[in-house]
Every structure is written in structure tokens, then in C-alpha cells.
N, C-alpha and C positions, 0 to 999 in steps of 0.2 A: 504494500500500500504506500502511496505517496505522503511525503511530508503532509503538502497542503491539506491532502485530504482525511490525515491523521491531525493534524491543527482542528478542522472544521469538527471532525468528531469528537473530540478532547474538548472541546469551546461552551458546548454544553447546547442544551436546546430550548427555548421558549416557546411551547403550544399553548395557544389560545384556545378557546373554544371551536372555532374554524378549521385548526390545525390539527388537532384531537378528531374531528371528522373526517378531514380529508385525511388522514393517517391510516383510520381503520378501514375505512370507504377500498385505499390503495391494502392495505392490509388483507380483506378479504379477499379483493381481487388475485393477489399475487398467489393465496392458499388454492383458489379457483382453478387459477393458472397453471398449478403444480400437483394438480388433482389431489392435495390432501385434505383432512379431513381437521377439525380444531375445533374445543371449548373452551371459552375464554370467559370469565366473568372481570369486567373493569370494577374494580374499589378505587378508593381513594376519591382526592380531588378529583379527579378529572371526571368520573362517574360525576361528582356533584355540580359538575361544569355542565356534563351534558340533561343531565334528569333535572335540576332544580335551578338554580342560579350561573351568574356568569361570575366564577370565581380569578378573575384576569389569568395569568399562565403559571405553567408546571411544567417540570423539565422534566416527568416520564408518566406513563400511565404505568397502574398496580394494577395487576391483573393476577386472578388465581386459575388456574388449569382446571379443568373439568373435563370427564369423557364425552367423546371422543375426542381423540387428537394425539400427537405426540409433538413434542418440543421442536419440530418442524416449523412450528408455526412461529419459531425466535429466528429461525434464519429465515423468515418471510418477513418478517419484522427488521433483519438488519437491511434486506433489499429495500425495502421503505425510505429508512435510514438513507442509504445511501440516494436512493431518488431526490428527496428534497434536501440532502447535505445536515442531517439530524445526529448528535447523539444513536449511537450502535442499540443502546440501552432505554431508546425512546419508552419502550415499549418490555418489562420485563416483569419476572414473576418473585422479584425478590421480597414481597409483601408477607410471601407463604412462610419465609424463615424467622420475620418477628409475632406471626399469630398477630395481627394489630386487623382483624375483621372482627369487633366487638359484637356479639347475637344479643348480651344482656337475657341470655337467657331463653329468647325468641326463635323461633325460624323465620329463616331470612327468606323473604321475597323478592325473587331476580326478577327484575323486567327486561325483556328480549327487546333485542333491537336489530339482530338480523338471524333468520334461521333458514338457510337453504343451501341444499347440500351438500351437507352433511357437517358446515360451518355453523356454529352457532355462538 
């Protein structure tokens, strides 16, 4: 990989609301593209960016893995990356190793925002 383009990924990323859709929009496509198959549940900020309020940016979406899929869907996510010149790690599942999805107890209710096939 080139300097430059190791600069640009090192520099770090600011998604807006916008950003965070055209990401996953490209995101889903690229799984599409590569006939695999991915579940994805978005936490964090960026979920609260797209479902409730416009929280200005974040430099990655949390995401936790659900079946179907396999971690395919992180090297679909570095092409992304590399499309609009993002942070590698736009898009990663490091959320899963602090437990920081609070239930309080509850079950959680996902709301779907794209399910077709076999991407959800």
C-alpha cells in the first residue's frame, strides 16, 4: 500500500449521517457483488444517527455479527474504505469485546433496515 494512501487511512474518518448511509448502501452492495451472505446489527452512535437524531459524526460504526455471515463482510467493508478514502476500520465489530450493548434486563428490539438476500 502507498504512503499516501496509508496517510489517508491513518487520518481517521468523519461520517455524518449521509456518510453512514452511503457506506452501508456501498457496503451491501459490495456483499451483493461477492455473493456473500452477512448479519450485521449497527449499535452505537451511528445507529442513533440513523433511527433517532442527527448526532453530527463518528469515526466508525459498532456493529455486532449475527447469523448468517462470516467476517467477509470486514473485507467488504475495507473495499468501502478504500472507495471513499475512509479509515480501514470505518466499519468494525470491536463493540463485541467491551459487552457495552446495555439490555437493562430487556430484549432488544432490532429494527431492519435492509433484508435481501441473504444480507440483513
Amino acid at each position: 500500500m502507498g504512503r499516501y494512501l496509508r496517510e489517508r487511512l491513518m487520518s481517521g474518518t468523519a461520517l455524518d449521517r449521509n456518510a453512514i448511509i452511503i457506506g452501508l448502501r456501498d457496503l451491501v452492495a459490495e456483499l451483493r457483488n461477492s455473493g456473500e451472505v452477512a448479519g450485521i446489527r449497527l449499535v452505537g452512535g451511528a445507529a442513533l444517527a440513523l433511527c433517532y437524531f442527527d448526532r453530527g459524526t463518528t469515526q466508525d460504526l459498532d456493529v455486532l455479527h449475527v447469523r448468517p455471515g462470516s467476517d467477509d463482510s470486514v473485507a467488504a467493508a475495507e473495499r468501502v474504505a478504500l472507495k471513499h478514502g475512509w479509515d480501514a476500520k470505518w466499519l468494525n465489530f470491536e463493540v463485541t469485546k467491551a459487552d457495552a450493548v446495555p439490555t437493562l434486563g430487556r430484549v432488544v428490539e432490532w429494527e431492519t433496515i435492509d433484508d435481501e438476500d441473504g444480507i440483513v
